[in-house]
Each structure stands twice: as structure tokens, then as C-alpha cells.
KOLGU-4560 file (N, C-alpha, C; in nm, 3 decimals, padded with zeros to 5 digits):
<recs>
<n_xx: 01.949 n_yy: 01.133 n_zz: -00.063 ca_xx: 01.953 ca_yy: 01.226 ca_zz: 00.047 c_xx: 01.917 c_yy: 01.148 c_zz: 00.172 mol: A seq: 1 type: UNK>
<n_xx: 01.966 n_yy: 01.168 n_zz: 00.309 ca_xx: 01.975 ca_yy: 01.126 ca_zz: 00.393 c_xx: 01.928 c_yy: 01.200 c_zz: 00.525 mol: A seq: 2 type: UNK>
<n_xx: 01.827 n_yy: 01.160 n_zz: 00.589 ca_xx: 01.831 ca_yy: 01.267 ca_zz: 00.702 c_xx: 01.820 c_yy: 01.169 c_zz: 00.818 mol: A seq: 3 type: UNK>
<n_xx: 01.864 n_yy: 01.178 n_zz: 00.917 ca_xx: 01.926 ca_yy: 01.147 ca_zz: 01.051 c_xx: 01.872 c_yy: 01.237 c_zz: 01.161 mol: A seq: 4 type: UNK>
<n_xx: 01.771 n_yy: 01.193 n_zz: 01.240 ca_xx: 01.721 ca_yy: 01.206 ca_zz: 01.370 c_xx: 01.789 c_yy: 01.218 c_zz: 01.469 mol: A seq: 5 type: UNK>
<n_xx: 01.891 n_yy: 01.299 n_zz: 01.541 ca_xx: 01.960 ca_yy: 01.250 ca_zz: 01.633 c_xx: 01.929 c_yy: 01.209 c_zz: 01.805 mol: A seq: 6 type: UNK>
<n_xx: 01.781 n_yy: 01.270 n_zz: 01.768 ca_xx: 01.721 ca_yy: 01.237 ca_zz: 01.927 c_xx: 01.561 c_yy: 01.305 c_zz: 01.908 mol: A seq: 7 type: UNK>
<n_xx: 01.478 n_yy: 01.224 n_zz: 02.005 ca_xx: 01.359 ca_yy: 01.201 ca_zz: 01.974 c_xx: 01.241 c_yy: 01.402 c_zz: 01.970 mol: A seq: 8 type: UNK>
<n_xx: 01.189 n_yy: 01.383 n_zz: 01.831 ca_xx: 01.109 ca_yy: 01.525 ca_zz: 01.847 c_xx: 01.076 c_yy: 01.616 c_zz: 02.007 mol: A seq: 9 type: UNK>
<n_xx: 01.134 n_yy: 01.763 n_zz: 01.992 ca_xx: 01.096 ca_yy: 01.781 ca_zz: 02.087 c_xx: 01.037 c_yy: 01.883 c_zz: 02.058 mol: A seq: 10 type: UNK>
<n_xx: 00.978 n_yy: 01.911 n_zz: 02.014 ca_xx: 00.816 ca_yy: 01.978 ca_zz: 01.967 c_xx: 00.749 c_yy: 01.948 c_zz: 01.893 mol: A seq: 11 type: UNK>
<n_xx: 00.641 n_yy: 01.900 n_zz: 01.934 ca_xx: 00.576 ca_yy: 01.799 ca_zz: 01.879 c_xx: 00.427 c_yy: 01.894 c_zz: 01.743 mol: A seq: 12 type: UNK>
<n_xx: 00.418 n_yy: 02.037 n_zz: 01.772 ca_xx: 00.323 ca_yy: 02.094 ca_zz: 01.729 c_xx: 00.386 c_yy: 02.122 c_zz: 01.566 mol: A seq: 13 type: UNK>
<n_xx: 00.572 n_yy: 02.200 n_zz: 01.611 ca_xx: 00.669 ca_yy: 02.212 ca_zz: 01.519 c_xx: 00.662 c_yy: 02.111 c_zz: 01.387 mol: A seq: 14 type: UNK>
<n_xx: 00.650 n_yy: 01.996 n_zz: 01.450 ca_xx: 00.688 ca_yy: 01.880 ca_zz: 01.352 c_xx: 00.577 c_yy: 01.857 c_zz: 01.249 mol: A seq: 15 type: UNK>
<n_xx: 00.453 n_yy: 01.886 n_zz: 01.374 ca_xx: 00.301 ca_yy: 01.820 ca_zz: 01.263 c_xx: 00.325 c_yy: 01.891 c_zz: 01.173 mol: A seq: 16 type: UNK>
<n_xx: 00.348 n_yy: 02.052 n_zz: 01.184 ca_xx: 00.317 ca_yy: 02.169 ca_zz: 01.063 c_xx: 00.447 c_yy: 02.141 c_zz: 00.972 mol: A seq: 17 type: UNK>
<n_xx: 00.538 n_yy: 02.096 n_zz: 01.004 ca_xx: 00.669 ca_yy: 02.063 ca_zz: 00.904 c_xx: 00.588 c_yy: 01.942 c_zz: 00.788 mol: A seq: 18 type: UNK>
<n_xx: 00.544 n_yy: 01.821 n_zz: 00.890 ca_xx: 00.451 ca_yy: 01.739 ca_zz: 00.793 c_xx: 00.369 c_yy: 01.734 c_zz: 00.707 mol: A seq: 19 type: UNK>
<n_xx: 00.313 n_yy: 01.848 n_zz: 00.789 ca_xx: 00.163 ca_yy: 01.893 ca_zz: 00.712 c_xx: 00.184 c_yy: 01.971 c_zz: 00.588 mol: A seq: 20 type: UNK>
<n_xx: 00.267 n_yy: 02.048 n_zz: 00.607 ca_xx: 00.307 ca_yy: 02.115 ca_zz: 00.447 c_xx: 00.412 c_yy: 02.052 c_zz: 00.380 mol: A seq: 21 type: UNK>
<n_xx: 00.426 n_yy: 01.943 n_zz: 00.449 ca_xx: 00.505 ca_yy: 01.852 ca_zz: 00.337 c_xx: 00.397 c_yy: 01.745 c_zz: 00.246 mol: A seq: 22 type: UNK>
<n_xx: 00.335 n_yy: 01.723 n_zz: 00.366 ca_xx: 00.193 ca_yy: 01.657 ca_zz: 00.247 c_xx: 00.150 c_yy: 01.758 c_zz: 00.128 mol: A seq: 23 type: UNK>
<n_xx: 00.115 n_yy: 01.882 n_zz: 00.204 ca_xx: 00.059 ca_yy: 01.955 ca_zz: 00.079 c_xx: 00.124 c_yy: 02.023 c_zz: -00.036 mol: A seq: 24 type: UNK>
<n_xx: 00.281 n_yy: 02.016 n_zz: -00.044 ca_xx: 00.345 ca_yy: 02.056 ca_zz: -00.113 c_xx: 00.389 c_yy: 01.930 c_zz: -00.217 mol: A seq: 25 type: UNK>
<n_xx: 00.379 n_yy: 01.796 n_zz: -00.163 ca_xx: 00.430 ca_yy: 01.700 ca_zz: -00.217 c_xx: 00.581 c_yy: 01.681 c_zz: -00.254 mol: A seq: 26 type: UNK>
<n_xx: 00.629 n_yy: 01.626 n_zz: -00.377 ca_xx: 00.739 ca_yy: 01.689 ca_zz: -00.392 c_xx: 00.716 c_yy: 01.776 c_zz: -00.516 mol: A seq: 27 type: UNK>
<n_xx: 00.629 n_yy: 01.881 n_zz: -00.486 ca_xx: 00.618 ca_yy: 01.997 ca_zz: -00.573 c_xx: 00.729 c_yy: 01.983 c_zz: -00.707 mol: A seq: 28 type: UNK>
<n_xx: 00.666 n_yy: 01.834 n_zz: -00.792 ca_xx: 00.727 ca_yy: 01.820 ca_zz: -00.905 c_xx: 00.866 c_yy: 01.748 c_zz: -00.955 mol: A seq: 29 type: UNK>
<n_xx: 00.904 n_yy: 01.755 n_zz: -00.797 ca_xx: 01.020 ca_yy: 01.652 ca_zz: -00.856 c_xx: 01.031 c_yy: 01.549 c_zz: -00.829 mol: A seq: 30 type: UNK>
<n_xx: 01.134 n_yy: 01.469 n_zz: -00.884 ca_xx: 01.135 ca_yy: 01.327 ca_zz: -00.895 c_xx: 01.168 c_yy: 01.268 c_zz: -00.789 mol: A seq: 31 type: UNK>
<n_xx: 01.098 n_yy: 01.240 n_zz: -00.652 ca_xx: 01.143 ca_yy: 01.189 ca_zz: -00.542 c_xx: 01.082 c_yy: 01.056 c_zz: -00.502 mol: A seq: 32 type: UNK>
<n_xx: 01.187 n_yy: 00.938 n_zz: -00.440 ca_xx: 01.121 ca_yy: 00.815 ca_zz: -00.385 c_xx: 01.175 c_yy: 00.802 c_zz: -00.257 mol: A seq: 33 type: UNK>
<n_xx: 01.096 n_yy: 00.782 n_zz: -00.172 ca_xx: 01.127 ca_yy: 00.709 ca_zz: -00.076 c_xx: 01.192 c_yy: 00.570 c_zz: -00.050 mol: A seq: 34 type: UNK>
<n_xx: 01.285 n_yy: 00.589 n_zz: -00.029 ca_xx: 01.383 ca_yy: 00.418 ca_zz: 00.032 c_xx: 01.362 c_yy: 00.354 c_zz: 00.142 mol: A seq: 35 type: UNK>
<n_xx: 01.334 n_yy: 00.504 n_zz: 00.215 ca_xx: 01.359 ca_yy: 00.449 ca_zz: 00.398 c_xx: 01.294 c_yy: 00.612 c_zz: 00.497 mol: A seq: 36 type: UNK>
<n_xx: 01.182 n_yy: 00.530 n_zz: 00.558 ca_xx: 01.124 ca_yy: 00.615 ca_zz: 00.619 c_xx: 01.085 c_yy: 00.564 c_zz: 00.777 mol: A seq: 37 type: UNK>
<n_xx: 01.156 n_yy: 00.610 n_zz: 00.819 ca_xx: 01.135 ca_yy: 00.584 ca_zz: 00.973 c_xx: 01.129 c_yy: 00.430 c_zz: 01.025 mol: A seq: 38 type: UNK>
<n_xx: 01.181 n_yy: 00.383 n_zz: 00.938 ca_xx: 01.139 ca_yy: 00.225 ca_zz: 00.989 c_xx: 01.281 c_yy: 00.208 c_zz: 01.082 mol: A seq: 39 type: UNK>
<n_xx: 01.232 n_yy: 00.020 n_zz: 01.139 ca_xx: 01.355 ca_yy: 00.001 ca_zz: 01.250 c_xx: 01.537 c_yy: 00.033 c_zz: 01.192 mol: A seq: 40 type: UNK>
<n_xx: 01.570 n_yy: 00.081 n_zz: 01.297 ca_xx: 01.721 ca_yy: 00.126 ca_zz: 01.286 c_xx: 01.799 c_yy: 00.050 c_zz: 01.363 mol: A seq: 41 type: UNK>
<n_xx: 01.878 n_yy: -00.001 n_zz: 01.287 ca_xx: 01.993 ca_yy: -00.077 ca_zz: 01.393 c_xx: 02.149 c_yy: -00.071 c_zz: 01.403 mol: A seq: 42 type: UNK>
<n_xx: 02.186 n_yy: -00.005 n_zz: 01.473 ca_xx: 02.347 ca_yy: 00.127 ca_zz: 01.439 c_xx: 02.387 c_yy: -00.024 c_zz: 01.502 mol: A seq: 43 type: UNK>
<n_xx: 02.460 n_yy: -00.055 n_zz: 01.392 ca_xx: 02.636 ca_yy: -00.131 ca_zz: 01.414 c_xx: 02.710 c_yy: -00.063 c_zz: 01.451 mol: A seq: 44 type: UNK>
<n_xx: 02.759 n_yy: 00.045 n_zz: 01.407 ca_xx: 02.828 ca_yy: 00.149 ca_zz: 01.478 c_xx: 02.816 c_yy: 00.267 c_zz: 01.487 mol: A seq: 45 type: UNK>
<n_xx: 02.874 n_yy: 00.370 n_zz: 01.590 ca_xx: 02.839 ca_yy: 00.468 ca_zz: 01.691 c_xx: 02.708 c_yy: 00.497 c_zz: 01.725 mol: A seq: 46 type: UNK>
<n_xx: 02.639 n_yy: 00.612 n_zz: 01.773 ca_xx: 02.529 ca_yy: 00.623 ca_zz: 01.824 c_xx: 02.412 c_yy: 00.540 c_zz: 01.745 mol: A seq: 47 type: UNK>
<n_xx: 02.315 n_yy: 00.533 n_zz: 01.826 ca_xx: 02.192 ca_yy: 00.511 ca_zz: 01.701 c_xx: 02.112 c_yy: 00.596 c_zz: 01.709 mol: A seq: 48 type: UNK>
<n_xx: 02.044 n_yy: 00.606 n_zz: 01.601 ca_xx: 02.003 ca_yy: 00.701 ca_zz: 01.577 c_xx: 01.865 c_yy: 00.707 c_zz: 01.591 mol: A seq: 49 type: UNK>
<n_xx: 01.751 n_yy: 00.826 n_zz: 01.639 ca_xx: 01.599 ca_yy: 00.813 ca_zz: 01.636 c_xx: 01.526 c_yy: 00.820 c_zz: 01.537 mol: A seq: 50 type: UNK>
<n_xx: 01.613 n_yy: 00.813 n_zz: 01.418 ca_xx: 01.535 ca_yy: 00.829 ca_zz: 01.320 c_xx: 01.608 c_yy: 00.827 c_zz: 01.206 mol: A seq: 51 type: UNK>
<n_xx: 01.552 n_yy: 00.757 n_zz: 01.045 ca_xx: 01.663 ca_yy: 00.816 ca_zz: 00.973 c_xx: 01.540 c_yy: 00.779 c_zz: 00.836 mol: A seq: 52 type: UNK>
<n_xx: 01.541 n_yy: 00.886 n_zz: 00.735 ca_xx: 01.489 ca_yy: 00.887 ca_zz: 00.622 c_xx: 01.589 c_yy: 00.903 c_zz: 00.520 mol: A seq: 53 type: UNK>
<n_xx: 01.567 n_yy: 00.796 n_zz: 00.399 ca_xx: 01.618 ca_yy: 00.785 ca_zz: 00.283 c_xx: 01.541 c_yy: 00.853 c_zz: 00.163 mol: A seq: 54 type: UNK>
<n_xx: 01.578 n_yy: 00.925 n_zz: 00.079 ca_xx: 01.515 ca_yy: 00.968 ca_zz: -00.030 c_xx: 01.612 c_yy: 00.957 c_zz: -00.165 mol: A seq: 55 type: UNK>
<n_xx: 01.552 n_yy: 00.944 n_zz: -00.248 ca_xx: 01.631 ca_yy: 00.901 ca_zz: -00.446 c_xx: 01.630 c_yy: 01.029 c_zz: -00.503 mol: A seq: 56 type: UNK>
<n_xx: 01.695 n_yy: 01.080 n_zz: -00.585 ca_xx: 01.656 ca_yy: 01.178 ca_zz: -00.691 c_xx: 01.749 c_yy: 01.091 c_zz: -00.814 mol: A seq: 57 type: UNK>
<n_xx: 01.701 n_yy: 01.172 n_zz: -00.891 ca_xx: 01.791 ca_yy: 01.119 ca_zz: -01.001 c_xx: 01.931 c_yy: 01.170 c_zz: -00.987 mol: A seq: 58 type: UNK>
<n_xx: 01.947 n_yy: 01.269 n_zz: -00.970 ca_xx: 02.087 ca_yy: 01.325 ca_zz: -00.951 c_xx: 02.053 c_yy: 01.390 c_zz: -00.829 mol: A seq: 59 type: UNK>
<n_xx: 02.216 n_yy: 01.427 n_zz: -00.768 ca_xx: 02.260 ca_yy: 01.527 ca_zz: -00.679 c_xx: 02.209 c_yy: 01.704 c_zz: -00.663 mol: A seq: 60 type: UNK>
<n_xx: 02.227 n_yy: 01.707 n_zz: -00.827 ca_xx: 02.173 ca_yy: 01.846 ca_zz: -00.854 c_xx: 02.040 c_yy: 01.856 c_zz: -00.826 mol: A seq: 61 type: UNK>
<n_xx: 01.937 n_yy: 01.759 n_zz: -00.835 ca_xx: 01.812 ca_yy: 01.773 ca_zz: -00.829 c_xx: 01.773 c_yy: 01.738 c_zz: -00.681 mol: A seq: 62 type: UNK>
<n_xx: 01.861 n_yy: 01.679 n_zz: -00.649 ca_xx: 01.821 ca_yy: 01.673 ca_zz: -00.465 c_xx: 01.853 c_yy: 01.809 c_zz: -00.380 mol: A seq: 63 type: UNK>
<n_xx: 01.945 n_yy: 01.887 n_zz: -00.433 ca_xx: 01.982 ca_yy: 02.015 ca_zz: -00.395 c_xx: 01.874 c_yy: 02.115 c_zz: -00.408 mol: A seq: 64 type: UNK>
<n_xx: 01.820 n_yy: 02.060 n_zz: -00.532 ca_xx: 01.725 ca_yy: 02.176 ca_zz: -00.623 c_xx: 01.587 c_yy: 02.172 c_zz: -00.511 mol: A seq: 65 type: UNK>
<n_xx: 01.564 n_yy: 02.048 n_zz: -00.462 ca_xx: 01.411 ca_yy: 02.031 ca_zz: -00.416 c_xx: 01.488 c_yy: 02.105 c_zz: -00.274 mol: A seq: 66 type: UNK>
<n_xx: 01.590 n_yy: 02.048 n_zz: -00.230 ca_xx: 01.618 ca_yy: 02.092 ca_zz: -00.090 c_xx: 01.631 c_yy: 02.237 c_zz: -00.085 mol: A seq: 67 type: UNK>
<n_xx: 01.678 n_yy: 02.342 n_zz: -00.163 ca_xx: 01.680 ca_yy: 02.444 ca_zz: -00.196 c_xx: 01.522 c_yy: 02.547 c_zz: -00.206 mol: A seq: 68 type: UNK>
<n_xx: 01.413 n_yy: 02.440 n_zz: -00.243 ca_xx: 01.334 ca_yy: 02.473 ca_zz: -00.341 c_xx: 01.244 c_yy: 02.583 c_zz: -00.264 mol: A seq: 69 type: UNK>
<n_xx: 01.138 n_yy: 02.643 n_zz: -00.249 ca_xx: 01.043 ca_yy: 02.747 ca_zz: -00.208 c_xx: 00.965 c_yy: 02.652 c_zz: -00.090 mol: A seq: 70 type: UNK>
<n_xx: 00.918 n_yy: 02.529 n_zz: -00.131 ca_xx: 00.845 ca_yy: 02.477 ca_zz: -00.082 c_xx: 00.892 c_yy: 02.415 c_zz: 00.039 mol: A seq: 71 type: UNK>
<n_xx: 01.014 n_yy: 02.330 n_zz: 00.024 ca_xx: 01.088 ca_yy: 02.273 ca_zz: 00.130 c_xx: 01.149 c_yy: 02.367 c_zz: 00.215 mol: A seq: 72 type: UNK>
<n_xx: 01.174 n_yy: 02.497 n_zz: 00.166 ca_xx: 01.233 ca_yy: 02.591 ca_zz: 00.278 c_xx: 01.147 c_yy: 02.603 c_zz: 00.360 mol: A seq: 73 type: UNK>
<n_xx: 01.042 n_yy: 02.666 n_zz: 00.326 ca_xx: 00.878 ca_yy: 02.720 ca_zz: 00.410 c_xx: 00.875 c_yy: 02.533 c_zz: 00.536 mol: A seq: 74 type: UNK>
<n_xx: 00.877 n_yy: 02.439 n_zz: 00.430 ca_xx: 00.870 ca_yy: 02.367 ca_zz: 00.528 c_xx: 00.992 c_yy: 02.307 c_zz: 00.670 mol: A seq: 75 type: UNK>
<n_xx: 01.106 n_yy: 02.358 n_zz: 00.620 ca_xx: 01.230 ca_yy: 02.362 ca_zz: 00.714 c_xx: 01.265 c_yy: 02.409 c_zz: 00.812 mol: A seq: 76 type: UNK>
<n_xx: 01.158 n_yy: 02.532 n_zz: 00.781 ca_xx: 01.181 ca_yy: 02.652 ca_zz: 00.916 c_xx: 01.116 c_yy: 02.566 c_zz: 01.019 mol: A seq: 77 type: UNK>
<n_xx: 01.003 n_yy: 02.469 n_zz: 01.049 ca_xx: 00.932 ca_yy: 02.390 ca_zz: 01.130 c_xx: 01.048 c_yy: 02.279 c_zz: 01.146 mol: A seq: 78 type: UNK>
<n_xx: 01.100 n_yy: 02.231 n_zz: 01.024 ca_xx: 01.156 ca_yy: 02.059 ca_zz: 01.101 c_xx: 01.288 c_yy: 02.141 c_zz: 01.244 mol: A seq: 79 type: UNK>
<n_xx: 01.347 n_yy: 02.263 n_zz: 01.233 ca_xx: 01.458 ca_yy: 02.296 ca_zz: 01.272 c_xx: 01.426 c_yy: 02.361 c_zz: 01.404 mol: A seq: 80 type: UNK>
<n_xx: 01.304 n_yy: 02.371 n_zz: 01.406 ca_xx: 01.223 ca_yy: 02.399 ca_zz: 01.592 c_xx: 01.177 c_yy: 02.334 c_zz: 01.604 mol: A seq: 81 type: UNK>
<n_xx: 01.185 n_yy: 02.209 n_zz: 01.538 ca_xx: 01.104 ca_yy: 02.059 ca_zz: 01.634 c_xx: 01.223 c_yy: 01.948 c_zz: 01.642 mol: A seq: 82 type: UNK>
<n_xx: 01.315 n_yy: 01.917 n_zz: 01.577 ca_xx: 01.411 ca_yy: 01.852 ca_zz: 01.615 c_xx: 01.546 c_yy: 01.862 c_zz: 01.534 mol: A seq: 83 type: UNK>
<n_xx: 01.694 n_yy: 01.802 n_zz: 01.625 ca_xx: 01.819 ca_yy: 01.780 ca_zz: 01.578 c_xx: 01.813 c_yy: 01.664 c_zz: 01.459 mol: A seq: 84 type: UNK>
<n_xx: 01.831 n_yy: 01.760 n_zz: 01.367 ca_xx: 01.835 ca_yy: 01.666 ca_zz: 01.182 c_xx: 02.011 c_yy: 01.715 c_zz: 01.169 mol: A seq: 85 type: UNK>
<n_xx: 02.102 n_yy: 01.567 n_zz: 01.066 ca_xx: 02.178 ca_yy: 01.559 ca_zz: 00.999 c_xx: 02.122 c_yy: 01.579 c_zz: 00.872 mol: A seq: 86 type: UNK>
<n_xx: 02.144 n_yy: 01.633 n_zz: 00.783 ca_xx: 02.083 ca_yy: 01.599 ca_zz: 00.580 c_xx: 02.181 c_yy: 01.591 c_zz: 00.536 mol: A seq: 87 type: UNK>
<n_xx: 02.186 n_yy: 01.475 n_zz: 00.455 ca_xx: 02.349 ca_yy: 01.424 ca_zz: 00.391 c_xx: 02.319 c_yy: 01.399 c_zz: 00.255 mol: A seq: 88 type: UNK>
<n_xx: 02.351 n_yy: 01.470 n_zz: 00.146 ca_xx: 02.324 ca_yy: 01.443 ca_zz: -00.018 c_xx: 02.482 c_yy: 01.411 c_zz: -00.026 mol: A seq: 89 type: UNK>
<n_xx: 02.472 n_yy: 01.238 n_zz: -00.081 ca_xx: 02.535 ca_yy: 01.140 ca_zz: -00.139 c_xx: 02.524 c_yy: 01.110 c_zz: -00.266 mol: A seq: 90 type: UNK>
<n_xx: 02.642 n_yy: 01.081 n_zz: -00.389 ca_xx: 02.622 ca_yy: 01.052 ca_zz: -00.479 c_xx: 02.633 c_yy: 00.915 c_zz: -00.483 mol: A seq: 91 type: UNK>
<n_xx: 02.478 n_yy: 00.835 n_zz: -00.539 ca_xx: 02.485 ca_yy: 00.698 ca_zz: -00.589 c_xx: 02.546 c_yy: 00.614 c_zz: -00.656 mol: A seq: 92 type: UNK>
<n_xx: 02.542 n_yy: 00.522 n_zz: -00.690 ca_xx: 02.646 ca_yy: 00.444 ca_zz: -00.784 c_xx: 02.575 c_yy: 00.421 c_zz: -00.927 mol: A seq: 93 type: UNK>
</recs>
């Protein structure tokens, strides 16, 4: 799963509480790793971007499932009044 920053937070109170119940929810059980979290970005091509997080699941279905899930919704309603997100679920090789 892929999420894409397209320009820098603009509510900054929005975001903490998106964070903050993302700490406390964890990944409420499922199998998630981090690849790529906010580190430097360097667009070869078109825009670049302010931000971009990578996450693993084992499958597609299960990245749907967490993105879907109780916990990540409650926390979505915050990322979507604090900033412009792309979320892109890709199947791996």
C-alpha cells in the first residue's frame, strides 16, 4: 500500500489525532511493515511529492481488510481534514 502526500499538512491539530490513534490502535492485528516512511523523496518524474509512505501486507486482501477496518476508518476521518493523500494498493511480485 502506498500513500502519497501531495502537498505539505495543512492542519496540523487534524494530523496529530490521525497519528495519535494510529499509535494506539497499532495495526490492530494485522500483519503490517513498514518499507518507507517519510524519508527523502526524489521524483524522477512528474511532481514530487511531500510525502510518501510504503506499507507490506501479505496480500492485497489483507491490505484492504486493515484499510477497511474499524480502527483505520475512525482514524481516516482526521488524515482527510489534515491533508491531500493518494492510497494506492498494488499487487507485489
Amino acid at each position: 500500500m502506498i500513500f502519497i502526500r501531495d502537498e505539505p499538512v495543512h492542519d496540523e491539530a487534524e494530523m496529530a489525532e490521525y497519528q495519535r490513534l494510529n499509535r494506539e490502535r497499532g495495526s490492530d492485528g494485522f500483519d503490517v511493515k513498514r518499507l518507507a516512511f517519510y524519508g527523502a523523496a526524489d521524483a524522477l518524474e512528474g511532481p514530487a511529492p511531500d510525502g510518501v509512505v510504503v506499507l507490506e501486507f501479505p496480500s492485497v486482501e489483507e491490505a484492504r481488510a486493515w484499510y477497511q477496518s474499524p480502527g483505520y476508518q475512525a482514524a481516516l476521518q482526521h488524515r482527510l481534514k489534515a491533508a491531500t493523500y493518494r492510497v494506492i494498493i498494488t499487487e507485489g511480485v
